[in-house]
Each structure stands twice: as structure tokens, then as C-alpha cells.
N, C-alpha and C positions, 0 to 999 in steps of 0.2 A: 784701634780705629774701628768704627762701629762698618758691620759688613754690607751696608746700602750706602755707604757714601762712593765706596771705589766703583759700581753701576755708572753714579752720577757722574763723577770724574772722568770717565772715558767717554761719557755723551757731550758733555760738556768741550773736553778737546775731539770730538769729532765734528764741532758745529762746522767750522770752516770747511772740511772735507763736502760738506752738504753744499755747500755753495759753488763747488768744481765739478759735485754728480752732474749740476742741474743742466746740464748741455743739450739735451732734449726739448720734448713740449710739456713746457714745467709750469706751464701757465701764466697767464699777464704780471705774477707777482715775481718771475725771475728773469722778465723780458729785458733787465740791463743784463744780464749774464748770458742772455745768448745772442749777441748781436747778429745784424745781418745788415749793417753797413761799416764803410771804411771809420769813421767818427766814433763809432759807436764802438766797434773792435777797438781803436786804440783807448776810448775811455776805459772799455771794461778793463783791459790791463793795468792802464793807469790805479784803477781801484784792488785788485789783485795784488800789484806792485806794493799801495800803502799798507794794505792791511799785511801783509807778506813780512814788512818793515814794522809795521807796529805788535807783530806778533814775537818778534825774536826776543823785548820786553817782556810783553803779558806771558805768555806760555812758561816761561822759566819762573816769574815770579807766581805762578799758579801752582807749579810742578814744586818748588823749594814750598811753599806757604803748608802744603800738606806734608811733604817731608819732612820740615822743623820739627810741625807738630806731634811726629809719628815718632820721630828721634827723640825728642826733648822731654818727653809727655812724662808723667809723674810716676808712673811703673816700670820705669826704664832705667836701672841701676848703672847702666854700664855708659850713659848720654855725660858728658862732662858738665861740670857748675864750675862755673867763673867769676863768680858776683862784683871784680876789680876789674873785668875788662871794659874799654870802653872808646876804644881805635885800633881800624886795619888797615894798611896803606893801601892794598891793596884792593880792598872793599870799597875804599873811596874812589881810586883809579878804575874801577869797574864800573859804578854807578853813575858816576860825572863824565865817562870819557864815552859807553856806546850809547847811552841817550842821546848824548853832542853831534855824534857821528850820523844816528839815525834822524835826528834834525837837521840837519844838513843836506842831509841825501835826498828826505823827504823837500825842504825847500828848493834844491836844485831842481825836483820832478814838479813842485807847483808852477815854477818861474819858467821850466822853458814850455811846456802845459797848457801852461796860461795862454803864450803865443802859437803853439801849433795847434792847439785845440781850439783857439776863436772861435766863435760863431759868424762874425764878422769877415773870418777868412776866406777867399775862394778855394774850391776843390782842384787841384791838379787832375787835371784831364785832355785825353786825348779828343774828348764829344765836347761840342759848346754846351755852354751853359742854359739852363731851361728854365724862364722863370714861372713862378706863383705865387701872388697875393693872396693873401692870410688877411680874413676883417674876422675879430674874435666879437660875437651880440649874445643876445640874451636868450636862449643859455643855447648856441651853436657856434657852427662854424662855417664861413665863406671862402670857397675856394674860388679865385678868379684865374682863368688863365689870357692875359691879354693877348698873346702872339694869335690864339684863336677865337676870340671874343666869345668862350663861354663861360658858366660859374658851374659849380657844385656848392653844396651845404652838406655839411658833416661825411662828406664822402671824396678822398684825397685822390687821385688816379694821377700816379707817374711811370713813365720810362726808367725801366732797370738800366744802372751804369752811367745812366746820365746825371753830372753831378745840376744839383737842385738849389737855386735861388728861392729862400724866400724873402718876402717883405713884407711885413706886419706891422696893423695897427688895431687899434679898437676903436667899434660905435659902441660900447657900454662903460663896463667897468674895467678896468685890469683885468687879464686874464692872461698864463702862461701854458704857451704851445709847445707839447713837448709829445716826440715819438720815440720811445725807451730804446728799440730794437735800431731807429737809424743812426742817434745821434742825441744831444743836449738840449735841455728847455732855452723858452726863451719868449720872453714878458711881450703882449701886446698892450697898447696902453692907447687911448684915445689921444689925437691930437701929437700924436708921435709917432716914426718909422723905426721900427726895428728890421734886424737882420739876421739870416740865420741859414748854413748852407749845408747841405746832407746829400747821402748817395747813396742810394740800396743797390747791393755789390748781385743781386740775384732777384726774379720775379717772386713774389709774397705778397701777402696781407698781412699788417701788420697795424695792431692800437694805437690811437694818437688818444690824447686826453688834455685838459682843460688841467693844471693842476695848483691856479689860486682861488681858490675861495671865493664866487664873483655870486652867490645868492640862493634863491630858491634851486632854480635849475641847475645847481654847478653840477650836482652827481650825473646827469644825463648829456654832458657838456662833453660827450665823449665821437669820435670819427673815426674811420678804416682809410687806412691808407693802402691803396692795391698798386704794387709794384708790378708792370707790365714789359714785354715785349716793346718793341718800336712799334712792329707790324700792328698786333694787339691795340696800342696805345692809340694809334692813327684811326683804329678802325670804332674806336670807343669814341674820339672828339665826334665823326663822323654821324657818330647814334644821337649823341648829345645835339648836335650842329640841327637834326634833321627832325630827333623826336621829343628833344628837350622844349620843357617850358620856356617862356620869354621873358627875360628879367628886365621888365620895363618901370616905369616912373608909380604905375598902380600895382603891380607887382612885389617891388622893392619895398613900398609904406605898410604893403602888408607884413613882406620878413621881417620889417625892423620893429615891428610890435612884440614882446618878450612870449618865447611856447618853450616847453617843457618836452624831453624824449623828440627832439624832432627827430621822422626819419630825412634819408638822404632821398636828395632833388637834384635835379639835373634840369638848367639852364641854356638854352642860346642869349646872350648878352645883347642887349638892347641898348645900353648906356654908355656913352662915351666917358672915359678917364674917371669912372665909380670908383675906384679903391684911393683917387687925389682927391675927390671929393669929400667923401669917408674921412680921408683922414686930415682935411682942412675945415670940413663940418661946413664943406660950402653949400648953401642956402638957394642956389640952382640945380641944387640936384633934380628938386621934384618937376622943375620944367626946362630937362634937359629933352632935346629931341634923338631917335634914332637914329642911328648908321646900320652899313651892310657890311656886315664881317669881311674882315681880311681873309688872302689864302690862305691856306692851312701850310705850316713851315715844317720841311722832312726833317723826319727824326731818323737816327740808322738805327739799326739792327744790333 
């Protein structure tokens, strides 16, 4: 065996170990490996779990593929020649029986997966649930929080611990909202409500991204999501309520014209039931009149 293959060999079965280093700050490209919510921690397992399973396959038949070769090779006097064999019962009871096994186990983790991982599902919690409207445009993102009649664009601000309702729809094209660190994507689509429910287990900043293909602007289709305190959280609607722009009927036909890198804005809401409107494409939007904000609803600590 030539003396650079065996370097490669060992880098090669080291890749997975690189994927268990990454528990650090390993950059947005390993941000499903280091979660920092409850969703997000059981997926990554979830993913650890299969590949854990599909490696008990791959790794041996890696390991035997170069041993054969190392055994059997044409300088090797003492390797047996068989040229009449051609069945082992054994060989066959190995191959047919832990593939079976390993599919099985792997289907067992899709099917019950499938249902505790919902997007659809609510979070078990001791805090009520906190909602936010999700409108996916060209090329950003709208954050509405109804309980306090304001918005955000490209900039998400929740309460740590508190499990998070969203409800999603698009005024453009298709696009999918997904935040790696808290939890699973999940399609905004015009003319539709989707759903989709997460919990940051601690305060952070954390990437949200845009991740179908929806045009010029998709690469800039990206938002910060800032996981806050209660106290924090209260005292942010508070800046927004007092120093935020007004999302009114001239306002809003400006956002809805398609820009590029938007940065994040910060809204007091002017518009009654914006995110049913958006997402029934009703045609009063533009001479909808205003309201005066509701109280603001306590969030604990």
C-alpha cells in the first residue's frame, strides 16, 4: 500500500469527530450543531442518532475495502486463492440481517420524530405562549407582534424561555423561515398560513435566514433573531412603541416595493389585522384606518 493513502484514511475517519469538536463558536455553518433551543437540541441528536446508525455500515465497509485490498494484493503469497468459492451463510446473515435492523431503528426514530418534532406542535410550558407573525417580501422579513401593535423588518426580538408561536405567510414568492440554532424551517407561501413553534432555552443572537430561492435579493433575505430577558424584552417593545417608525397605509406600499440588504426597522403599527390582510391579499388594506395600541401584556422573568 502506497505510504499517503494511510494520512488519508485517518482524515477521512476523523470527519465525524469534526462534527462533535464544533460545540463552540464554529460559525453560522455549524449553527444546527450547536443548538440553543429545546427543538433544535432534540433535532441535533436526532441527526447524531442517524448518522451514529448509518455509520456502523459505512465505517466497517471502509475499514474491510482497504484490508481486502492490503490482504489479497498480488505480492502477498501467504492471502488464500479460492477461485470455486461462491457462498457463506454467514456473510449473507450479516449483510441482510444489520442493514434490516438498522432500518428499522432508523424508521422507528423517523415515525415517532415525525410527531414530537412537529412544527405544528405546541411547546410544553410552564409561560404562556407568545405570538409572532412572520410576512416573508422581497427580499425581507416582517415581524408583527399583535398582543403589542408593533413590527420589526429583518430584526426578530423574543423573550428567552418563552415557548414562541409563529404564523407565516408570504406577500411575494415562496420563501422558507428557518433559525438553525432554535429549531426547523418552515415554508411561507402567499395566500397561506403556516405554523411553526420554538424556544430559546437562554438569552442570545442568533441567524435566521431565508433558505428557498425566492430572486435577486434571496442572499440578503437574511435577520437576527435577539433572544432577551422579560425585563429587557418589555423595555425594547417600549423603545419601538415610542421611538419606532409608524407602519401606516403610506408607509407599508413603500415596504411592499421589492429592496435589496434591507437593514432592520423598527415599527409602532398603525394597521388593524395587517398579517389577515397579507395573507388574504385583501384589497382594503390600503384604506384601512388607524387604531391606538393595546396595553402592553407582562411577560415574567
Amino acid at each position: 500500500m502506497k505510504k499517503w493513502i494511510i494520512p488519508w484514511m485517518g482524515a477521512l475517519l476523523l470527519c465525524p469527530s469534526w462534527l462533535w469538536a464544533c460545540t463552540g463558536n464554529c460559525g453560522d455553518q455549524w449553527a444546527v450543531l450547536t443548538p440553543r433551543g429545546t427543538i433544535a437540541g432534540q433535532e441535533k441528536t436526532l441527526i447524531l442518532t442517524a448518522l451514529g446508525l448509518m455509520l456502523l455500515v459505512v465505517v466497517p465497509v471502509i475499514l474491510m475495502t482497504f484490508l481486502f485490498a492490503w490482504k489479497y494484493r498480488a505480492s502477498n503469497p501467504r492471502a488464500d486463492y479460492d477461485p470455486d468459492w461462491d457462498h457463506s451463510p454467514l456473510i449473507e446473515w450479516v449483510v441482510w440481517t444489520i442493514p434490516t435492523l438498522i432500518v428499522a431503528v432508523l424508521g422507528y426514530l423517523v415515525w415517532t420524530s415525525s410527531h414530537t418534532l412537529s412544527p405544528y406542535r405546541p411547546i410544553a410550558s410552564s409561560q404562556p405562549q407568545f405570538e409572532v407573525q412572520v410576512v416573508a417580501m422581497d427580499w425581507k422579513w416582517l415581524f408583527i407582534y399583535p398582543e403589542w401593535h408593533i413590527a420589526t423588518v429583518n430584526r426578530l426580538v423574543i423573550p428567552a424561555g418563552v415557548p414562541i408561536h409563529f404564523s407565516l405567510t408570504s406577500d411575494a414568492v415562496m420563501s422558507s423561515f428557518f433559525i438553525p440554532q432554535l429549531g426547523g424551517q418552515i415554508y411561507a407561501m402567499a395566500g397561506m398560513k403556516t405554523h411553526l413553534h420554538l424556544i430559546a432555552d437562554r438569552p442570545g443572537v442568533f441567524q435566521g435566514y431565508n433558505t428557498q430561492f425566492s430572486g435577486q435579493g434571496f442572499s440578503g433575505m437574511t435577520f437576527e433573531t435577539v433572544a432577551t430577558s422579560g425585563e429587557a424584552f418589555r423595555q425594547w417593545v417600549h423603545q419601538v412603541e415610542t421611538g419606532g417608525q409608524v407602519l401606516d397605509r403610506a408607509t407599508f406600499a413603500i415596504l411592499e416595493k421589492p429592496s435589496i440588504n434591507e437593514a432592520p426597522r423598527l415599527y409602532s403599527l398603525a394597521l388593524p389585522d395587517l398579517f389577515d390582510s397579507i395573507l388574504s391579499k385583501d384589497t382594503t388594506l390600503r384604506t384601512m384606518t388607524s387604531h391606538s395600541p393595546a396595553p402592553m401584556t407582562a411577560i415574567e422573568d
